[in-house]
BALOBA-1460 file (C-alpha; in Angstrom, 3 decimals):
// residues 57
<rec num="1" residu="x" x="27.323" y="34.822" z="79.816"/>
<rec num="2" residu="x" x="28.549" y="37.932" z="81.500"/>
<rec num="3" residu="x" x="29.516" y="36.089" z="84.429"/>
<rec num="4" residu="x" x="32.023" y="33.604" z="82.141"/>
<rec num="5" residu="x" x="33.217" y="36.313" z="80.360"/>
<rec num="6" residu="x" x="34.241" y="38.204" z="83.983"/>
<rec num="7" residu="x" x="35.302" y="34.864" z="85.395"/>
<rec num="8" residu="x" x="37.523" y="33.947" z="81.922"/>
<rec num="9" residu="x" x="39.407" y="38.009" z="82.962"/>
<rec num="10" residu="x" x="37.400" y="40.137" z="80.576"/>
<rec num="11" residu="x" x="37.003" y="43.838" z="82.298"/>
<rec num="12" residu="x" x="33.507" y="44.412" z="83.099"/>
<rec num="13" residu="x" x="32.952" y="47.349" z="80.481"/>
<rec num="14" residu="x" x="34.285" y="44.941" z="78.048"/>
<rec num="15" residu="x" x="31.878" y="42.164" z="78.769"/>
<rec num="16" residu="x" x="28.967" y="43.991" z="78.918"/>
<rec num="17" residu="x" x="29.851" y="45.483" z="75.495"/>
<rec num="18" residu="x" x="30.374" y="41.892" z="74.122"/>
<rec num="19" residu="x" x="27.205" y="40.789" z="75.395"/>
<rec num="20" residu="x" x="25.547" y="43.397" z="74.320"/>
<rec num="21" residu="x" x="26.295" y="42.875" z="70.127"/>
<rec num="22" residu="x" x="25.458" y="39.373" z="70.715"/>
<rec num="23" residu="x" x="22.321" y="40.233" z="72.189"/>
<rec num="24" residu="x" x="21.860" y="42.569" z="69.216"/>
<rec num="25" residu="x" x="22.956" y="39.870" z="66.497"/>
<rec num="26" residu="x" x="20.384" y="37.455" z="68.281"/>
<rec num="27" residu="x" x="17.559" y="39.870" z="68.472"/>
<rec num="28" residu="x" x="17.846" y="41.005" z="64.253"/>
<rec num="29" residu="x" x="20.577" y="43.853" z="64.018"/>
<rec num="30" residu="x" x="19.704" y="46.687" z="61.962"/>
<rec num="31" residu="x" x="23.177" y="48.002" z="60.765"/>
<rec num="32" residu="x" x="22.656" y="52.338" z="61.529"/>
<rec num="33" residu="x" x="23.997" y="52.981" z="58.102"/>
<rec num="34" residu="x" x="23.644" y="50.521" z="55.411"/>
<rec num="35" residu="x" x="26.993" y="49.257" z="53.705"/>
<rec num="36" residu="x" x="27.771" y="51.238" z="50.177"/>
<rec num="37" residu="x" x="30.902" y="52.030" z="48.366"/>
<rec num="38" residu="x" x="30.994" y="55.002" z="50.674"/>
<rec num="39" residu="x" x="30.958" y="52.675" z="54.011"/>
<rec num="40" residu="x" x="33.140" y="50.066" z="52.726"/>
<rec num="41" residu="x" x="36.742" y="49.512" z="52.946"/>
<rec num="42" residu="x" x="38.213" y="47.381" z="49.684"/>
<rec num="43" residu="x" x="40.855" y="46.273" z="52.255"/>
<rec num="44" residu="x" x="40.400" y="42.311" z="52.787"/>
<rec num="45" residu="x" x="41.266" y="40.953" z="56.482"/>
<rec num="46" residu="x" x="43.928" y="39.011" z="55.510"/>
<rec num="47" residu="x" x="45.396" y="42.368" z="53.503"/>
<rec num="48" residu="x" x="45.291" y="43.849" z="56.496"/>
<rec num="49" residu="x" x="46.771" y="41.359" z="58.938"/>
<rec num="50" residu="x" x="49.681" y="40.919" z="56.591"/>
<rec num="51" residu="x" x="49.997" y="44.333" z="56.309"/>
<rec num="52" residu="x" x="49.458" y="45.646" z="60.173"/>
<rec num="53" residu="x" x="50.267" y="42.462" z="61.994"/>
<rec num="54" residu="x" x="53.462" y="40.835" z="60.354"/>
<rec num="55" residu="x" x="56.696" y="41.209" z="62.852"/>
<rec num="56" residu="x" x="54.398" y="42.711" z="65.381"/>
<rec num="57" residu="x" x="52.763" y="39.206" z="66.455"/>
């Protein structure tokens, strides 16, 4: 996987990172700090995007 991700132009620091969260999500992520009210932002993706993203993109 690292190897397509080096040969598709991903830096190598990048790459490893990327395979490194999916080797994470494969092997059973434990989050460090649980989700709560205090972790979590009400902010949607899409509120953001339209927000941050609109005219820039």
């Amino acid at each position: 996987m690292r190897q397509g991700l080096r040969a598709a132009g991903m830096p190598e620091a990048m790459a490893v990172a990327v395979l490194g969260m999916s080797t994470g999500l494969r092997d059973g992520f434990v989050a460090e700090q649980p989700r709560s009210v205090l972790s979590t932002t009400p902010t949607t993706l899409e509120a953001w995007a339209r927000e941050e993203l609109v005219g820039v993109v």
